[in-house]
C-alpha positions in Angstrom: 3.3 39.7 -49.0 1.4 37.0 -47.1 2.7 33.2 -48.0 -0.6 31.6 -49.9 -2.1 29.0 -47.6 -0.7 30.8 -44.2 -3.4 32.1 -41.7 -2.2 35.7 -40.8 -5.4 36.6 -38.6 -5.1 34.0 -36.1 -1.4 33.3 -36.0 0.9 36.7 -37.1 4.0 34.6 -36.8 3.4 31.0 -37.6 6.4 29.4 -37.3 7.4 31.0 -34.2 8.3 28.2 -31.0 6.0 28.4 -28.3 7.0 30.3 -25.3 9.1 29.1 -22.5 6.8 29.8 -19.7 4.4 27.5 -21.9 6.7 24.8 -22.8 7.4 24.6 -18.8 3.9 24.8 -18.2 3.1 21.8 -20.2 6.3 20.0 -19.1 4.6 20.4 -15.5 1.2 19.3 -16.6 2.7 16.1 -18.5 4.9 15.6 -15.2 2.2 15.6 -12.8 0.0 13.4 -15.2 2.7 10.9 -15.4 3.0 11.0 -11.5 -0.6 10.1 -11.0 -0.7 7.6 -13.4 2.8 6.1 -11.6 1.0 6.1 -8.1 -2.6 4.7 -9.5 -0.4 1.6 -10.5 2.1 1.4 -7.6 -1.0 1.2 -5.3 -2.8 -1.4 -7.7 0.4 -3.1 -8.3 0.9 -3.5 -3.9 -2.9 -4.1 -3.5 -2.4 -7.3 -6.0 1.1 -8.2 -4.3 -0.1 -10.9 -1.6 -2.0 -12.8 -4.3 0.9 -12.5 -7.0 3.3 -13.5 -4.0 1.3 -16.0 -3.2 0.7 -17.7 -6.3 4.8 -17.5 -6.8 5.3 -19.1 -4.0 2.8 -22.2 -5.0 4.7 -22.7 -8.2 8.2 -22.8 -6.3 6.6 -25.4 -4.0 5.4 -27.6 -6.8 8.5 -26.8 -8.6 10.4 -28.4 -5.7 8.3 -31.4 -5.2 8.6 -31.7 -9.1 12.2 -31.5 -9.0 12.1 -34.2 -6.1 10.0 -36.9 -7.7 12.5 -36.8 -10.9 16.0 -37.8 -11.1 18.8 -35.4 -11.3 20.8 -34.3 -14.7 23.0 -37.2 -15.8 26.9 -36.4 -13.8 25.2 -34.3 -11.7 24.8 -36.4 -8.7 28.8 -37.5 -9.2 29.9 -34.3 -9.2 28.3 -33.5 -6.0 29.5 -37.1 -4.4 32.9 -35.3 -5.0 32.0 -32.3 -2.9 29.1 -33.8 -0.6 28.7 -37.5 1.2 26.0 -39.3 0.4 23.5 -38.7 3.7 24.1 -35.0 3.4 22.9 -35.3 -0.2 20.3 -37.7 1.1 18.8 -35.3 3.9 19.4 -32.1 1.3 17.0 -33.9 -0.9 13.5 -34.8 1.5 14.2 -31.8 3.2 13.7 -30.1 -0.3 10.4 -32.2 -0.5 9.5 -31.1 2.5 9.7 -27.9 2.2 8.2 -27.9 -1.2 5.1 -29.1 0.8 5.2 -26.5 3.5 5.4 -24.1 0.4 2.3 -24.9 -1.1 0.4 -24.3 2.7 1.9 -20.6 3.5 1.1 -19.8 -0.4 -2.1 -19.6 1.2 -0.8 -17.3 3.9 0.6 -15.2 2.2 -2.7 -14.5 0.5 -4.0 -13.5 3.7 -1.8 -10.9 4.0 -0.1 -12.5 7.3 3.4 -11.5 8.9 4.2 -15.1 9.6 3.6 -16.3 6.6 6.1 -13.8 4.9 8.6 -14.6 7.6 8.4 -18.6 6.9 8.1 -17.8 3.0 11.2 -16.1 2.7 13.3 -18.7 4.9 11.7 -21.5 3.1 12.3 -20.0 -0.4 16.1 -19.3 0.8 16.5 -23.0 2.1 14.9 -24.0 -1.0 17.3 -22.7 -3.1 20.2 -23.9 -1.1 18.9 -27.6 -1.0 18.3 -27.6 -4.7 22.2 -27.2 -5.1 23.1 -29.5 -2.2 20.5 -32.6 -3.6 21.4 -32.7 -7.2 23.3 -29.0 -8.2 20.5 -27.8 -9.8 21.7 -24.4 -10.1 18.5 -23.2 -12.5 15.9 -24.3 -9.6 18.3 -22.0 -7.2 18.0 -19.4 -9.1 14.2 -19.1 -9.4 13.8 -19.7 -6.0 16.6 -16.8 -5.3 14.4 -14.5 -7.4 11.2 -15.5 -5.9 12.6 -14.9 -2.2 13.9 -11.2 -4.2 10.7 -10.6 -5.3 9.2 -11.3 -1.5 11.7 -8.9 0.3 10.5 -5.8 -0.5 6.9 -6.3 0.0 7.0 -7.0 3.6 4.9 -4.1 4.7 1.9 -5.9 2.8 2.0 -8.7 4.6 0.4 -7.0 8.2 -1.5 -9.4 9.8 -1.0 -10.7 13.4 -2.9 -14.3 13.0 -2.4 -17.8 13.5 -1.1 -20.0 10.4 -2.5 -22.9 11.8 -6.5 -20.9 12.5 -6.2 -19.7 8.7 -8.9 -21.6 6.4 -8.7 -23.3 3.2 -11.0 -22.3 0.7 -11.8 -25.6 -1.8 -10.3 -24.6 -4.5 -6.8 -24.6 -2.7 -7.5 -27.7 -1.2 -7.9 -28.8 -5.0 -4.8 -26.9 -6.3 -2.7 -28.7 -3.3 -4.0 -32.1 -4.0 -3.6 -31.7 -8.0 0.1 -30.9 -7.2 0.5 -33.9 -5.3 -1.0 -36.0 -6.9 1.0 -34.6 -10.6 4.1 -35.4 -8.3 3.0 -39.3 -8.3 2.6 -39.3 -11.4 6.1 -37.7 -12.1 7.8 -40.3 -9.8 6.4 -43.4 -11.6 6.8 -42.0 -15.2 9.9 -40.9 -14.5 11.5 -44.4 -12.8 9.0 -46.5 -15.0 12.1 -48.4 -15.7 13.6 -48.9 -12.2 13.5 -52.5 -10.4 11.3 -51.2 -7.6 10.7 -55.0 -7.0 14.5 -55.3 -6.0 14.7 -51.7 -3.9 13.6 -51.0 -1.0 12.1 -47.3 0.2 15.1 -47.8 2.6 17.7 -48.5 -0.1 20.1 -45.6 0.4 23.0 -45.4 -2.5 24.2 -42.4 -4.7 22.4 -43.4 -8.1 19.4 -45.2 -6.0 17.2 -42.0 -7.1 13.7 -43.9 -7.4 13.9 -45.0 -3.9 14.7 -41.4 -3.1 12.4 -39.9 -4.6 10.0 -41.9 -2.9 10.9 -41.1 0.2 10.7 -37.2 -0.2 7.1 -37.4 -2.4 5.6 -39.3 0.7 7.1 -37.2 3.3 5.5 -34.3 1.2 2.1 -35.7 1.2 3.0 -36.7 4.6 3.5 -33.4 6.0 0.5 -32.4 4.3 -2.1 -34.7 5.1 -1.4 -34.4 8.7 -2.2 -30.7 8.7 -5.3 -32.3 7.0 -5.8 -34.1 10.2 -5.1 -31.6 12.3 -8.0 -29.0 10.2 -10.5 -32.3 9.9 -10.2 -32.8 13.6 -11.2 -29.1 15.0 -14.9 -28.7 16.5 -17.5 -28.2 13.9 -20.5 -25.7 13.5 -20.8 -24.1 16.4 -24.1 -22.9 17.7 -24.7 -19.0 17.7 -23.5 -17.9 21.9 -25.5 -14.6 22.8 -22.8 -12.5 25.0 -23.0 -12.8 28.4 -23.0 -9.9 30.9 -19.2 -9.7 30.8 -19.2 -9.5 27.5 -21.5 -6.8 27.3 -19.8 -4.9 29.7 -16.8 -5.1 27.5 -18.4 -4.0 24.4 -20.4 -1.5 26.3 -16.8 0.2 27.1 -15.6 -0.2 23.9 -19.2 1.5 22.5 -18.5 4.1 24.7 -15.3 5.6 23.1 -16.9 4.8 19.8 -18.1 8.1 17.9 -20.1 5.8 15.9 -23.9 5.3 17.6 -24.6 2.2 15.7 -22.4 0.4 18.2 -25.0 0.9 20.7 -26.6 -1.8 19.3 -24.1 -4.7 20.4 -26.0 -4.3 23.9 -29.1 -6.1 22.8 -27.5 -9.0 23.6 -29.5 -10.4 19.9 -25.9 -10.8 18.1 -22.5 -12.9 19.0 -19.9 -10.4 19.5 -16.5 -11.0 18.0 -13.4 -9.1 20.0 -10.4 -8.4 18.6 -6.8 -10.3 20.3 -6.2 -7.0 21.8 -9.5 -6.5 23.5 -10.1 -2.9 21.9 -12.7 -3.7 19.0 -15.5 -5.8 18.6 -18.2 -7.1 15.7 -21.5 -8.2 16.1 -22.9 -10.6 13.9 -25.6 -13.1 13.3 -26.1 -16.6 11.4 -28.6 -17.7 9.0 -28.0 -20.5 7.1 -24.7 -20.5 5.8 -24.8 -16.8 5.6 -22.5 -15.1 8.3 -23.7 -11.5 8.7 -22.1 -9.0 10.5 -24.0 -5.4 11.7 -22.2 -2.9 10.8 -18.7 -2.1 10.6 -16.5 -3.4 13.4 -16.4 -1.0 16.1 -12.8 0.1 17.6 -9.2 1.5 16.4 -8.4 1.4 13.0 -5.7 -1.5 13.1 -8.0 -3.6 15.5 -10.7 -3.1 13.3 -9.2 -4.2 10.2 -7.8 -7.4 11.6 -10.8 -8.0 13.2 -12.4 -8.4 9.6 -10.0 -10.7 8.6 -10.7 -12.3 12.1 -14.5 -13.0 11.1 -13.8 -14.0 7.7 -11.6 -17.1 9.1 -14.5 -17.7 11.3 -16.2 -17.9 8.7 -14.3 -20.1 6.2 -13.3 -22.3 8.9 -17.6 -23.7 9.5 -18.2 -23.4 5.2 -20.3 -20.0 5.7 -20.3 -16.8 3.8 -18.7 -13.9 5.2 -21.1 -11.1 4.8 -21.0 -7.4 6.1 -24.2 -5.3 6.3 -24.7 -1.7 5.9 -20.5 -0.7 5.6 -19.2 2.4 4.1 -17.1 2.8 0.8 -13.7 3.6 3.4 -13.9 -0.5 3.4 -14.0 -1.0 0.3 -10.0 -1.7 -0.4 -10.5 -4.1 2.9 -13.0 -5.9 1.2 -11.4 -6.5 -2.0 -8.5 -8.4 0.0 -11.2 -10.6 1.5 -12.3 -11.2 -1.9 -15.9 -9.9 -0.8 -18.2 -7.9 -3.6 -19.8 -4.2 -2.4 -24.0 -4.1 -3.5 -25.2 -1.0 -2.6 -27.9 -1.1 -0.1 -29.2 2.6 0.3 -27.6 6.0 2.2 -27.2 6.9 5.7 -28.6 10.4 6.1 -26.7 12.3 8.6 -28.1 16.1 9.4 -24.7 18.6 10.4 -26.4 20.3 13.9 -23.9 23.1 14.3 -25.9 25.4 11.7 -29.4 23.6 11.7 -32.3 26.1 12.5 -35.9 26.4 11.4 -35.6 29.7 11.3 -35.5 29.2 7.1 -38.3 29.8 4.7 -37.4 25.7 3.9 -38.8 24.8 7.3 -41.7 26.9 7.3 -43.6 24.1 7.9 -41.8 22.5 10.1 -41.8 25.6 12.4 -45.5 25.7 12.1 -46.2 22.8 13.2 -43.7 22.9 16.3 -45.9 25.9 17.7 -49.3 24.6 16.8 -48.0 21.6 19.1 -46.9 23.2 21.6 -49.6 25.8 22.2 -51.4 22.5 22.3 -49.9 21.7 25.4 -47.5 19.1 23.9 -43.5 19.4 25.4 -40.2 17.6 25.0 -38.1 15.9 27.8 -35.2 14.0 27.8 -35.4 11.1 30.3 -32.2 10.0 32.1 -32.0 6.1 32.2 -33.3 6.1 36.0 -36.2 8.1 34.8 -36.5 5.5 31.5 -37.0 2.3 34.3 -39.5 4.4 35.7 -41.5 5.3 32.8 -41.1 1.8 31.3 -44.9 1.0 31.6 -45.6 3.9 29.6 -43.3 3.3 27.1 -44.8 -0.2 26.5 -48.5 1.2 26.5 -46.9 3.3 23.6 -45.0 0.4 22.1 -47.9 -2.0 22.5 -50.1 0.4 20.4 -48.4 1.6 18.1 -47.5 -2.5 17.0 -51.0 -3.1 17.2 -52.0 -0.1 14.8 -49.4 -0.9 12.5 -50.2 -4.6 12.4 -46.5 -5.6 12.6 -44.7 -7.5 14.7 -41.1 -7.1 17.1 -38.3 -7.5 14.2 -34.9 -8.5 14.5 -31.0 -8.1 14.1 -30.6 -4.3 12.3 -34.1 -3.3 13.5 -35.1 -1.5 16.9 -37.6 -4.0 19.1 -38.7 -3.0 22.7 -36.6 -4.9 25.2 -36.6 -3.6 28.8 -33.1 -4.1 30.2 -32.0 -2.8 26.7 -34.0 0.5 27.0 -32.6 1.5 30.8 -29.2 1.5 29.5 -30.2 4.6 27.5 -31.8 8.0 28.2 -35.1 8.7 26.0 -36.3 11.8 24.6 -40.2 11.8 24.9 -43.2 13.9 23.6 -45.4 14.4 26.7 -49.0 16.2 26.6 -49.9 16.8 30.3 -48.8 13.6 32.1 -49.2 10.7 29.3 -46.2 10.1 26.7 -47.6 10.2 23.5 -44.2 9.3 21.6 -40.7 8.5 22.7 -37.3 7.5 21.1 -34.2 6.0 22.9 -31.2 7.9 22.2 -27.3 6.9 21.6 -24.8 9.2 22.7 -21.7 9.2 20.1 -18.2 10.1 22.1 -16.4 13.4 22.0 -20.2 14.4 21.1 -20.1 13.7 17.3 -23.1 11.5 16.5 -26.1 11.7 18.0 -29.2 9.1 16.7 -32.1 7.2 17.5 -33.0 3.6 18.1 -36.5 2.7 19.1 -38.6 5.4 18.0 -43.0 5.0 18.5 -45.8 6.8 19.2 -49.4 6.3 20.0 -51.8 6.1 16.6 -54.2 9.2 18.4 -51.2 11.5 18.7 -51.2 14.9 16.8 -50.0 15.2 13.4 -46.6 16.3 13.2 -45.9 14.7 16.5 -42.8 12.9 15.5 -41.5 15.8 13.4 -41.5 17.5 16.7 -39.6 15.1 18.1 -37.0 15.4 15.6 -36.9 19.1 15.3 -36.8 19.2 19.4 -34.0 16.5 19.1 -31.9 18.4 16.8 -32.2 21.5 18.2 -31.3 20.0 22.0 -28.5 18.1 20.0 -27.0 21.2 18.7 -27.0 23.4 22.1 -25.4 20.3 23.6 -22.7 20.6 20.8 -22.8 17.5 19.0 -21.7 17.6 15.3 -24.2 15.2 13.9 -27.7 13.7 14.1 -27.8 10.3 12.4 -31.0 9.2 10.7 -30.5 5.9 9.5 -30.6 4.3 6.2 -33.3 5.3 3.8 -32.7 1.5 1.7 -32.5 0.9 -2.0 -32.5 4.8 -2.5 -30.1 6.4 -5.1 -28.7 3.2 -6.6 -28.2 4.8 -9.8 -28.5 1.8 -12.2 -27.5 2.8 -15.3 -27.0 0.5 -18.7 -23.8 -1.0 -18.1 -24.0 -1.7 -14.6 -25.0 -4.8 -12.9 -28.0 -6.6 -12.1 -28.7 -5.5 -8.8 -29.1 -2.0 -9.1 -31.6 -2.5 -11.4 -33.8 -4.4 -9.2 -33.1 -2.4 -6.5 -34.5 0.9 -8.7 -37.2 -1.3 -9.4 -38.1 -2.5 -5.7 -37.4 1.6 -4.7 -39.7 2.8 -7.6 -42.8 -0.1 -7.3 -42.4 -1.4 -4.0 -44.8 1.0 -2.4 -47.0 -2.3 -1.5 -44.4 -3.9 1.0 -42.7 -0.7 2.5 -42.6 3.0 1.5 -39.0 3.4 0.6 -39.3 6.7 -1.2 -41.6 8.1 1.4 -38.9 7.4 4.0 -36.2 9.0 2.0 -38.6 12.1 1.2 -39.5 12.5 4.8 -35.7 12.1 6.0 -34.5 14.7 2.8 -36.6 17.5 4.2 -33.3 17.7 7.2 -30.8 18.4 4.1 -28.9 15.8 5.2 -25.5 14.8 4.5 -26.1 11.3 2.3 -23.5 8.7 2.8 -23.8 5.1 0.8 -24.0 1.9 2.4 -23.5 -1.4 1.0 -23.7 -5.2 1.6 -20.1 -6.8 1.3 -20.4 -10.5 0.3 -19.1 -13.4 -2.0 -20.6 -12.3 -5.3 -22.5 -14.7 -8.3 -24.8 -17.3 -7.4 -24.3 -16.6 -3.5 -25.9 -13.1 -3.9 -29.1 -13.5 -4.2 -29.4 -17.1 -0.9 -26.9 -13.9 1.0 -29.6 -11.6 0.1 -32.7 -13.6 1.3 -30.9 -14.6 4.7 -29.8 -10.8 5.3 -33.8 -9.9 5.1 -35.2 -13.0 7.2 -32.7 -11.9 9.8 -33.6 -8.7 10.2 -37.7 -9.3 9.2 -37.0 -11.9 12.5 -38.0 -15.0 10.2 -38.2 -15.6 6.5 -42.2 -15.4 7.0 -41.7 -11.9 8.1 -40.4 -11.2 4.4 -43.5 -11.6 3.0 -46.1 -10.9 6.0 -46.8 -7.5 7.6 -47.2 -9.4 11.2 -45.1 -12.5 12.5 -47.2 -15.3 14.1 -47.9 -15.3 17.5 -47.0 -11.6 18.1 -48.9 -10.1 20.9 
């Protein structure tokens, strides 16, 4: 007879243990949860390690100066006289000082992630601890300091950067957190020898209980040590104008470009941008200035390693004139790199890359497409690509094209991210070209990604008679020649502001940026563009604006769009004055 209460049709044998095979499935389950969750906060735990580090070793600098502007534990300094002779105690303590100031400079360092300053960090923390036994046996200050330098050692492969400790900036707020130390450090001296006859000792007054002169001495050879690499910093060259590359350096980034399977690299060799190299010659960034804004095209172009300390590279360059460090149109593989330089991601739009190994228009989705491409060309119109001898020759052309096609649209040449029609720029490049008998009706200069991966446009016009559905011939042709030639992709470009996905608890931006994309219509045709580029079936990859965040957005965000409108009245107007 049933139990009352027991549920016999779903469970014949309630109080049965669940099988083994279960039990070990849901061990393995809970075990491979547990793992996860392990690794999420190991890698969040070694991503915050430099600024942890860092702040420990600011606190076991002050704690040193601290100790040094204070006298020692009553006996302690006699029990040491019995081990120790007085200048040996005398040395141990400024040195203590001293390295308490030198401290609270590589805190900074190791902040920045650099070898050097892990190296120096880890001796100083050691010596530290030493001295604060030899000055005044303080064996409770040894033994922070002990930990601390602990704490350091197994961290080392966080600290990767190859830089300068003297070319690394200071933000102000460490400048403030340095001088708040020193100057608690006074204050500690003369509250803690309020009572001494400084009138009757001298700075120079050397004896075993003479610790207010002492003290003295190693609080000013802190402050000492650390306003001369004031000096030093307040003595370096100043805002320096924006140098366009010489040919030299074009020909270096032109080789670099060259082994780069990203195209956008190509567009170093407009000679429009400062390039930035890497110490090892191997990477470069291009970047422009306007105002205090600091904006760099792209991501930087080269190996990995290079690449990545040739962020941090810029980003001193930066701090080091008071500018903001900003990256335009980088992918999300940067983000991690970004949060060490303390920059904020706001997404700009997606790249739209088409994959060419399997594109056809032999597809009822490019029926149109494929209509249009024979109506064209029983026309009379054909497709040529133009090897860079051919591209000087053609060059008047091309401008005819260029010149009407400005004037039609009532714009102007733009700037920095945008294509403009520069002669010695076009020759470097071949051109695919839309011909209908002898005349070019449209044209497009095209960059060549290495190992054939990526191939893209740059310039890209066409005169306001031509056909309908001229430049969709272009493209198609392009493609087509792109995949018989075996590259992997064809690169689009950004369609801007598109899929920002704002939703209720995100941030500000996106919600503009949805609102520009949805209403802007009057100043540029954002959705159109993305439409038109969607019809490919592209692969979409997001890009995004790295930059200090809060009230620096939205000045970043006005100097990004004058630099690439070519002024801040290009913004706002459709043509910039005095274009032909």
């Amino acid at each position: 007879m049933p139990v009352p209460g027991s549920n016999t049709r779903t469970s014949p044998h309630p109080s049965s243990p669940p099988s083994l095979p279960a039990l070990t499935k849901a061990g393995r389950g809970w075990r491979a949860r547990w793992r996860r969750a392990g690794a999420g906060l190991r890698r969040r735990l070694l991503a915050s390690a430099p600024r942890l580090m860092a702040s420990v070793a600011f606190l076991a600098g002050a704690m040193l100066l601290f100790s040094g502007a204070v006298p020692a534990a009553q006996g302690r300094l006699d029990a040491l006289n019995a081990l120790l002779s007085l200048p040996f105690i005398e040395i141990s303590h400024f040195t203590a000082s001293l390295a308490g100031g030198a401290l609270l400079l590589l805190a900074r360092a190791l902040q920045r992630r650099l070898d050097a300053g892990w190296q120096l960090a880890m001796l100083l923390l050691a010596l530290g601890a030493v001295l604060s036994v030899l000055k005044g046996w303080d064996v409770g200050e040894a033994g922070l300091l002990s930990l601390a330098s602990l704490a350091l050692l197994p961290m080392r492969r966080q600290f990767y950067r190859k830089s300068s400790l003297l070319a690394e900036p200071f933000s102000r707020a460490w400048m403030a957190a340095i001088a708040a130390v020193l100057l608690a450090s006074v204050f500690l001296l003369f509250f803690a020898h309020a009572q001494a006859p400084y009138a009757q000792l001298s700075w120079w007054d050397f004896a075993l209980h003479a610790e207010a002169p002492r003290s003295q001495r190693a609080t000013t050879g802190a402050m000492a040590l650390i306003a001369l690499f004031a000096l030093y910093r307040l003595l370096r060259p100043f805002s320096p104008p924006l140098a366009r590359p010489d040919d030299a350096e074009l020909a270096q980034a032109r080789a670099i470009a060259e082994r780069s399977t990203a195209t956008y690299a190509n567009l170093a060799l407009r000679g429009d941008k400062a390039l930035l190299f890497s110490p090892a010659g191997d990477a470069f960034l291009m970047y422009g200035r306007r105002g205090r804004s600091w904006v760099a095209m792209g991501e930087p172009v080269g190996p990995e390693a290079s690449s990545r300390e040739l962020l941090w590279q810029f980003h001193n360059l930066c701090d080091r004139y008071d500018g903001w460090c900003v990256l335009f149109e980088i992918g999300d593989r940067w983000r991690p790199q970004c949060a060490e330089l303390g920059l904020v991601l706001t997404p700009l739009g997606e790249e739209a890359r088409v994959p060419l190994a399997g594109f056809t228009l032999d597809i009822p989705a490019r029926k149109k497409m494929r209509e249009v491409r024979s109506r064209l060309l029983r026309r009379g119109y054909r497709f040529r690509i133009l090897s860079p001898a051919e591209v000087a020759a053609a060059l008047p052309a091309l401008a005819n094209v260029s010149n009407a096609w400005l004037a039609a649209k009532h714009t102007a040449e733009k700037g920095f991210s945008n294509a403009s029609f520069d002669l010695h720029y076009l020759c470097r490049f071949p051109a695919a070209v839309i011909e209908s008998g002898t005349e070019i009706i449209a044209f497009a200069n095209l960059w060549l990604g290495a190992g054939r991966n990526e191939l893209s446009i740059d310039l890209m016009r066409h005169l306001p008679d031509a056909a309908n559905g001229a430049m969709d011939l272009l493209f198609c042709e392009l493609m087509l020649w792109g995949r018989s030639e075996g590259y992997r992709w064809f690169n689009l470009g950004m369609a801007p502001l598109s899929n920002l996905r704002a939703g209720p608890q995100d941030k500000l931006w996106p919600h503009i940026g949805t609102l520009i994309y949805r209403h802007g219509e009057h100043f540029y045709n954002f959705e159109g563009l993305r439409r038109y580029k969607a019809k490919f079936d592209p692969v979409w990859r997001p890009l995004y604006l790295a930059s200090p965040g809060g009230l620096a957005l939205p000045a970043v965000l006005i100097d990004v769009t004058a630099l690439t409108a070519g002024s801040l009245a290009g913004i706002v107007s459709r043509r910039k004055a005095g274009a032909a």
